[in-house]
Residue frames as qw, qx, qy, qz and C-alpha x, y, z in Angstrom:
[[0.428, -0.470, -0.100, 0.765, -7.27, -10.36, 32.63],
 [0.347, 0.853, 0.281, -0.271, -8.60, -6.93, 31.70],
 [0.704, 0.640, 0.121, 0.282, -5.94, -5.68, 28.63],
 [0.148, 0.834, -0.354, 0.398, -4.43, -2.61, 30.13],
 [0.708, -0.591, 0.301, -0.242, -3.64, -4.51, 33.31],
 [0.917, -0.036, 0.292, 0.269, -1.60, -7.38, 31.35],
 [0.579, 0.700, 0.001, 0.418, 0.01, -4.50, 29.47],
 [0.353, -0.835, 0.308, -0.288, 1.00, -2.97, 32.71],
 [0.824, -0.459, 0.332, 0.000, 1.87, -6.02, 34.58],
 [0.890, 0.133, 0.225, 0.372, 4.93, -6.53, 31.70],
 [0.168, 0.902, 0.090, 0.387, 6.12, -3.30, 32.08],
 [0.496, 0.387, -0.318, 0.709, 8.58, -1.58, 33.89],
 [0.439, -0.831, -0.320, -0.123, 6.99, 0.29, 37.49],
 [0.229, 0.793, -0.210, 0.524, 8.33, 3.09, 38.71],
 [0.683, -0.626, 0.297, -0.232, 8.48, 1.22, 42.29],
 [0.934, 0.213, -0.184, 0.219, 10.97, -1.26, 40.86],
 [0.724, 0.282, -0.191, 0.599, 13.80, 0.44, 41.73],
 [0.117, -0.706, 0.081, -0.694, 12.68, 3.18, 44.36],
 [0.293, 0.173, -0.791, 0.509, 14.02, 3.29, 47.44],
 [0.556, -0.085, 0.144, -0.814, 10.12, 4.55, 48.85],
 [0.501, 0.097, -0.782, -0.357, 9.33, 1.07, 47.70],
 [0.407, -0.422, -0.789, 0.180, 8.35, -1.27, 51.14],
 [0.075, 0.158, 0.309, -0.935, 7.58, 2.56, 52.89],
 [0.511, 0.148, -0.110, -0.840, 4.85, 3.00, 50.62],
 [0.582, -0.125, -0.790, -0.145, 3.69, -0.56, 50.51],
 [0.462, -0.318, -0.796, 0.229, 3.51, -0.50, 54.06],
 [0.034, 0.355, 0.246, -0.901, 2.20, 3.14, 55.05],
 [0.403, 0.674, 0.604, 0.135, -0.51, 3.01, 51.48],
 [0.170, -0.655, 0.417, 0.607, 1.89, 5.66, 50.08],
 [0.625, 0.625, 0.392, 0.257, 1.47, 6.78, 46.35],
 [0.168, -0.615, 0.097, 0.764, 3.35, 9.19, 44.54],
 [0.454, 0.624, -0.007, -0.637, 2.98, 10.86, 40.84],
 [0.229, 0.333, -0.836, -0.371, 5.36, 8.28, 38.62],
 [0.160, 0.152, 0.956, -0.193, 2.91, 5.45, 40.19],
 [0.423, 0.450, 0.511, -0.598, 0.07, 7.21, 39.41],
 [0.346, 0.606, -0.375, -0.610, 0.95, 8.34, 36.04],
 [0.154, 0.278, -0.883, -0.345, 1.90, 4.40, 35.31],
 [0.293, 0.440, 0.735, -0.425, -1.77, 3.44, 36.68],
 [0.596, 0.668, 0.093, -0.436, -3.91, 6.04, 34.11],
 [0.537, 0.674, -0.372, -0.345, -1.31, 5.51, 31.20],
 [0.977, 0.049, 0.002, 0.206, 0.97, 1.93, 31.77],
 [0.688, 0.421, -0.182, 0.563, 4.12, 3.90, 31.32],
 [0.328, -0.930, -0.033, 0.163, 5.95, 6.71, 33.15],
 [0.620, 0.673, -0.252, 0.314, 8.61, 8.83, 32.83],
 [0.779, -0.079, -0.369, 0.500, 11.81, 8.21, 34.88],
 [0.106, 0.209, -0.385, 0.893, 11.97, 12.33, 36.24],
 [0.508, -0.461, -0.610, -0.397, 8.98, 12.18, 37.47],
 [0.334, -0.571, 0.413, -0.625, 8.45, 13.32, 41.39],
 [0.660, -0.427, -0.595, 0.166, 8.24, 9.98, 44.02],
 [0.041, -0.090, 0.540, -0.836, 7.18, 12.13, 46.72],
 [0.221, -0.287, -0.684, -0.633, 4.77, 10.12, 47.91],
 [0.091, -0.152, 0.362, -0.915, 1.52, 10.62, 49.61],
 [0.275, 0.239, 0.877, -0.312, -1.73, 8.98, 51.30],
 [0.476, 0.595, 0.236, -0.603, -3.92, 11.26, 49.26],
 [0.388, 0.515, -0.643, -0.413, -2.60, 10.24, 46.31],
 [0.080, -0.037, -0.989, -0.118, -2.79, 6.45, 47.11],
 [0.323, 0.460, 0.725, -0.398, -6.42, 6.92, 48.16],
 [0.418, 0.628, -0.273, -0.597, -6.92, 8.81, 44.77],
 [0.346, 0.228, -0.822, -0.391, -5.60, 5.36, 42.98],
 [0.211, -0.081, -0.973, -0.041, -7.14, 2.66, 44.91],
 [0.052, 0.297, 0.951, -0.071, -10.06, 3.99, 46.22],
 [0.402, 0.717, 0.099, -0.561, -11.85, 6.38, 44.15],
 [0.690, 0.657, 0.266, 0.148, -12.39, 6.41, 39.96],
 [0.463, 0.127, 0.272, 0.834, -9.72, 6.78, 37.55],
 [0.085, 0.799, 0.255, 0.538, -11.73, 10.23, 36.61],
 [0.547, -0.834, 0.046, 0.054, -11.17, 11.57, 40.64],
 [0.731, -0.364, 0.317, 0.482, -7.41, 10.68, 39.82],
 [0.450, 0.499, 0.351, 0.652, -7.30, 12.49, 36.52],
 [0.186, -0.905, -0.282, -0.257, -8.52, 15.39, 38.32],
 [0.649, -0.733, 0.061, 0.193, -6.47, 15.57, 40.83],
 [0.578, -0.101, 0.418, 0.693, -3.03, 15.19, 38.70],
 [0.291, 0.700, 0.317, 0.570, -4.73, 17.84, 36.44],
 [0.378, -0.885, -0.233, -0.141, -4.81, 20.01, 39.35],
 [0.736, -0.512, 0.202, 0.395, -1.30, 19.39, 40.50],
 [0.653, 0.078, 0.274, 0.702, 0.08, 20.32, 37.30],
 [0.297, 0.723, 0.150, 0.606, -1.65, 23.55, 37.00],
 [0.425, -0.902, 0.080, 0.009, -0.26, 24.56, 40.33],
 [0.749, -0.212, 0.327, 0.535, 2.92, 23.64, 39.30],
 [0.226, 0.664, 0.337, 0.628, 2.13, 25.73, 35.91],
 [0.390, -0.859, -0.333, 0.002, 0.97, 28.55, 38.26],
 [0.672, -0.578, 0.095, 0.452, 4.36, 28.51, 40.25],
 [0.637, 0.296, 0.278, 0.656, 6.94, 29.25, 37.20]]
């Protein structure tokens, strides 16, 4: 098992306890705390679950770099807004 993946898999996931939880399992429904706990193992607990197909197709089928991008993008439209 690849390191970060057994460091994940004894973590906490931000789907434990979200109510989005069997939606997004069964609709391929991602949102930003998932992603974030995908590039880094961790996440923080405010974090947006609003989630969204583009986003899961950003984790599972395209490169962790296409998924950095994309969350880099979201936050400077968020930056933007303010």
């Amino acid at each position: 098992m690849h390191k970060k993946a057994a460091m994940i898999e004894n973590e906490k996931c931000p789907c434990d306890d979200c109510d989005w939880k069997y939606k997004c399992d069964e609709h391929e429904l991602a949102c930003r705390a998932f992603s974030y706990f995908v590039l880094h193992g961790t996440f923080h607990e405010h974090t947006a679950r609003i989630p969204t197909g583009q986003l899961f197709h950003k984790i599972f089928k395209e490169d962790d770099k296409a998924l950095k991008n994309y969350m880099k993008s979201l936050r400077m439209k968020e930056e933007m807004g303010k």
